[in-house]
Structure formats: C-alpha cells, structure tokens
PAZAPA-4460 file (N, C-alpha, C; in steps of 0.05 Angstrom, whole numbers, plus 32768, in hexadecimal, padded with zeros to 4 digits):
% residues 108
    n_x    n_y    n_z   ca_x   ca_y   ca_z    c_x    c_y    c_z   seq   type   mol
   8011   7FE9   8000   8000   8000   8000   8012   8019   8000     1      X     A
   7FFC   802E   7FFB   8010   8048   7FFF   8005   805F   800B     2      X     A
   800C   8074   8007   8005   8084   8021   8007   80A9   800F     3      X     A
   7FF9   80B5   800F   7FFF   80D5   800D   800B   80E6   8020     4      X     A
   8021   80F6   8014   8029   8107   802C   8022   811B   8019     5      X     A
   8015   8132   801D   8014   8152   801D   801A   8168   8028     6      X     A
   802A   8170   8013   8040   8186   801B   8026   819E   802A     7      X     A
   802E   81A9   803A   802A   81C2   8048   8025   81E0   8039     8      X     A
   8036   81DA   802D   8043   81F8   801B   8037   81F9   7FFE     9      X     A
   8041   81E0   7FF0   8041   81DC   7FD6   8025   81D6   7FCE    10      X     A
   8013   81C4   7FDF   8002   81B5   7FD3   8005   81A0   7FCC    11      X     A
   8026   8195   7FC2   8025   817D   7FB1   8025   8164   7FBD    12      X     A
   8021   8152   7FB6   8017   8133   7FC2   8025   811E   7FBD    13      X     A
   8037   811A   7FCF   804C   8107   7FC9   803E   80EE   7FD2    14      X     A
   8047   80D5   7FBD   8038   80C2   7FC2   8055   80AD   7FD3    15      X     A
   8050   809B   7FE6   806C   808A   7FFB   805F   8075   8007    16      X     A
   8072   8063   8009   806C   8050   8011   8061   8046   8028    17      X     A
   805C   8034   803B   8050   803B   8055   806F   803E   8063    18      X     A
   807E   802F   805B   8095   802A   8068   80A5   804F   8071    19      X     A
   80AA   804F   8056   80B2   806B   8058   809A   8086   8067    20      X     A
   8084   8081   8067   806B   8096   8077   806F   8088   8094    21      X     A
   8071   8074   809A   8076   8067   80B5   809C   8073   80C2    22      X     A
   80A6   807F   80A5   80C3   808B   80B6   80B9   80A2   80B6    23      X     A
   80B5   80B5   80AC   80A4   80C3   80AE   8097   80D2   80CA    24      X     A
   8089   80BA   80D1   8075   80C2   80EA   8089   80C1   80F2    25      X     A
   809A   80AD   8103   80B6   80B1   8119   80BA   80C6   8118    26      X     A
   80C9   80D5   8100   80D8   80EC   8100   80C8   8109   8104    27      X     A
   80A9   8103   80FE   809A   8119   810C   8089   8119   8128    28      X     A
   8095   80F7   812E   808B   80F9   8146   806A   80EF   814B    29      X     A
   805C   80F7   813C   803A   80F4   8145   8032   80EF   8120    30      X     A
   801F   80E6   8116   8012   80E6   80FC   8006   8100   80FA    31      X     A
   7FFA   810E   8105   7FF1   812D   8109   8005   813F   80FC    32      X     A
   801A   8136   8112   802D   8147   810C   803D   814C   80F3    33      X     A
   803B   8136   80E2   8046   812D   80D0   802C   8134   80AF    34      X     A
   801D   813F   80C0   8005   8146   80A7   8009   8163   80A7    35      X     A
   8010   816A   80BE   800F   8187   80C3   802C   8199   80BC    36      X     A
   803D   818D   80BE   805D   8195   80B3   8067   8187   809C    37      X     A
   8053   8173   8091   806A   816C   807D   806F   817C   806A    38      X     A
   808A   817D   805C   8088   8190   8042   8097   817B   8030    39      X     A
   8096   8185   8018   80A2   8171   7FFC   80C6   8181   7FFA    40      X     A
   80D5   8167   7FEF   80E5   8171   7FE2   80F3   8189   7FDF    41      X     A
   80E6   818F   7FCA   80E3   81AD   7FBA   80EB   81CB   7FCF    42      X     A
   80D3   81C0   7FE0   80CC   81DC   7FEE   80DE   81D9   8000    43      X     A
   80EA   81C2   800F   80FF   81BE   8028   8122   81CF   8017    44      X     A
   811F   81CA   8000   8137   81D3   7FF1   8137   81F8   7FF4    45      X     A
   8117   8207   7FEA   8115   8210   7FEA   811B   821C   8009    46      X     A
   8117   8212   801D   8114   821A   803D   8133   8220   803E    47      X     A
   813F   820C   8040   815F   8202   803E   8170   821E   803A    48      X     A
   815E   822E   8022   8170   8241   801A   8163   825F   801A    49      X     A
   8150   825C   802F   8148   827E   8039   8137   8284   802C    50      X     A
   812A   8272   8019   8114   827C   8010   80FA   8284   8026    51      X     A
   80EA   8299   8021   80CE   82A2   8035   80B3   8296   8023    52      X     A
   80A5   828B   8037   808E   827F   802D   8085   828A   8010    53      X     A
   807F   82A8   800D   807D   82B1   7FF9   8087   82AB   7FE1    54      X     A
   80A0   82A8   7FE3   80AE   82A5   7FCA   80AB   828B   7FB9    55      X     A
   80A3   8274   7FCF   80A7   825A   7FCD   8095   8254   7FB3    56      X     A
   8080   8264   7FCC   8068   825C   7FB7   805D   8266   7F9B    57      X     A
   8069   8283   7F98   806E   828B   7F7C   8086   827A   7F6D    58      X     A
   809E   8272   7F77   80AC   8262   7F67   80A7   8248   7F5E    59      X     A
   8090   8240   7F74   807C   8227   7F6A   8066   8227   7F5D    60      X     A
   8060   8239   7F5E   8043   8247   7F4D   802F   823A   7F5B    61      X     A
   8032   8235   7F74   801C   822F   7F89   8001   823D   7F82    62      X     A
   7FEE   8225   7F7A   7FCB   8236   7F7D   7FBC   8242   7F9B    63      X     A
   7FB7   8253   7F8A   7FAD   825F   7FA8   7F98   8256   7FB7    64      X     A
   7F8A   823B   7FAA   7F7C   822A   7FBC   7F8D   821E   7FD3    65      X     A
   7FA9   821D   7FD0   7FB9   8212   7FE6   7FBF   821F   8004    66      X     A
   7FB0   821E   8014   7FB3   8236   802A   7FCE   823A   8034    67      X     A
   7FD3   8252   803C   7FE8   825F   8043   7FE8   8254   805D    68      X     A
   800D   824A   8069   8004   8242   8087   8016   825F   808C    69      X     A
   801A   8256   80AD   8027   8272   80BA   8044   8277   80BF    70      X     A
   804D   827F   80C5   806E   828A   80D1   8073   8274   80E5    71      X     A
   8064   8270   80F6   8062   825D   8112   806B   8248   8103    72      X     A
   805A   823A   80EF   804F   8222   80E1   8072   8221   80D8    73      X     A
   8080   8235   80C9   808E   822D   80B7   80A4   822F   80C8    74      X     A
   80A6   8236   80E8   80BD   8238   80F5   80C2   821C   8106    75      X     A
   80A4   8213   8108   80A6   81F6   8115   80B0   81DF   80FF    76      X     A
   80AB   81E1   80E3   80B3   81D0   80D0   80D1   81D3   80D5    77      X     A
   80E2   81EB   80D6   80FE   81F1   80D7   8101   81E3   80EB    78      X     A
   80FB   81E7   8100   8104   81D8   811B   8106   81C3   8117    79      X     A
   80F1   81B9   8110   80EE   8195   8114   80FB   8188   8101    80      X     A
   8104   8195   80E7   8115   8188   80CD   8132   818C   80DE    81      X     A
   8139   81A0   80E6   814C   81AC   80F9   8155   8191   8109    82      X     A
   8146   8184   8116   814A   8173   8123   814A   8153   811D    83      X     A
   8140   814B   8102   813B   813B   80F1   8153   813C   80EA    84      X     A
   8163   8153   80DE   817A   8147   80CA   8176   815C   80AC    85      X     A
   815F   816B   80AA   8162   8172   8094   816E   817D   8085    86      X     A
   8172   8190   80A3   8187   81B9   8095   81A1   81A8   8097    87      X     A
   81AF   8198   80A1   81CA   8196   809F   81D1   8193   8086    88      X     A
   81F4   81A4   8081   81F6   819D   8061   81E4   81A3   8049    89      X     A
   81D8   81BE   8054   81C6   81C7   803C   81D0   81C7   8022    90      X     A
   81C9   81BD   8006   81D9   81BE   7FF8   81D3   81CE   7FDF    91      X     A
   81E5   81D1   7FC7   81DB   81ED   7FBC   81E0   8208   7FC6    92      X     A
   81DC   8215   7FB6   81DC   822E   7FBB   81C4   823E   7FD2    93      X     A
   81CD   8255   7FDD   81BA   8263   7FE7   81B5   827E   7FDD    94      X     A
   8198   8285   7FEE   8187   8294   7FE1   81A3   82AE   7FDA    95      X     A
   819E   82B8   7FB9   81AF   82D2   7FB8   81A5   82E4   7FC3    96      X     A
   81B8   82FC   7FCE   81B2   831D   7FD4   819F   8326   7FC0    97      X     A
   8195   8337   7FC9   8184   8345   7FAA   818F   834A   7F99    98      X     A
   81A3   835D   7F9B   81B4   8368   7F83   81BA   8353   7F6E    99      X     A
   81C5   833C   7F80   81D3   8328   7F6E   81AF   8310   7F64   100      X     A
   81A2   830E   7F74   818A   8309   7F5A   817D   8310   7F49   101      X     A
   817A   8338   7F4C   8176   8348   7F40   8185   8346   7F21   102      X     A
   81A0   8343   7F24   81B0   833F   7F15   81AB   8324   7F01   103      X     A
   81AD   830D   7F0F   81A5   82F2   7EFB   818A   82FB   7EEE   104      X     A
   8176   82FC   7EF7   815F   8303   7EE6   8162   8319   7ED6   105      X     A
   8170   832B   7ED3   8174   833C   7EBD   8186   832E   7EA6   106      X     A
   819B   831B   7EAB   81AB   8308   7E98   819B   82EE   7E89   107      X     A
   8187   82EB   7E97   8173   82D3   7E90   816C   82D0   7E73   108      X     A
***
C-alpha cells in the first residue's frame, strides 16, 4: 500500500510507501504532526536557502486555493527539520543579495 504526504506550502502530493510514511511519523513524532509540517522536497531546498514563504510560492506558482500557513507554522517546520537532520550541509547555493539577483535577471 501507499500513503499521501501533502506538502504545507506547495500543495503538492507526494505519493510513499507505508514504510517510508511510518519513518516519517518517528521523525515528526505524532501523525498530526506530520500532516501539519510536512513540506516536499522542493520547498525544503527552497527553506535551506532563505527563501520567505512568499517567494516560494511565486517560484512555485502555488494556486491560491492553497492556504497560506503562518511565520509560527514555518518556524516550527525549521525547528523540527533542524532537529531531524535537514539544514545540515545545505547544499547549493544561497539565496543572492538583491543587487546580485537584480543583476542575473537582467542577464537572463
């Protein structure tokens, strides 16, 4: 069998195994908890490197049927990935200064 996780942020719907949704719960502790913070991929990359909710979701082209969560919401995700293992060794680049993104999108 398999199992849906739904991202927080994104909307999107990752489909996993029970095995892997059963590691999952461990690492968020409660199944609640784990409906309520999970995020995808994508957006954890996006977190990783300073991106603000806002941006995420314009660089995802998030529909606006997808509710906005809060500052709280997105500080406890930090925490608890924080403690999981996530942020270590962020990899990639991070978010540029303005100037210097200002700059790539004008070279684009």
């Amino acid at each position: 069998m398999s199992k849906k996780l739904i991202c927080v942020i994104s909307g999107k719907t990752t489909i996993v195994t029970d095995e892997y949704y059963d590691k999952r719960i461990k690492d968020f502790q409660t199944e609640d908890l784990l409906k309520e913070l999970y995020v995808c991929r994508q957006v954890k990359n996006f977190l990783k490197r300073g991106y603000q909710l806002k941006e995420i979701r314009e660089n995802l082209k998030v529909p606006h049927s997808v509710p906005l969560i809060s500052e709280k919401t997105i500080e406890r995700i930090l925490a608890l990935e924080e403690d999981t293992g996530f942020t270590d060794g962020a990899i990639g680049t991070q978010k540029s200064d303005p100037e210097v993104a200002a700059f790539i999108e004008r070279i684009k």
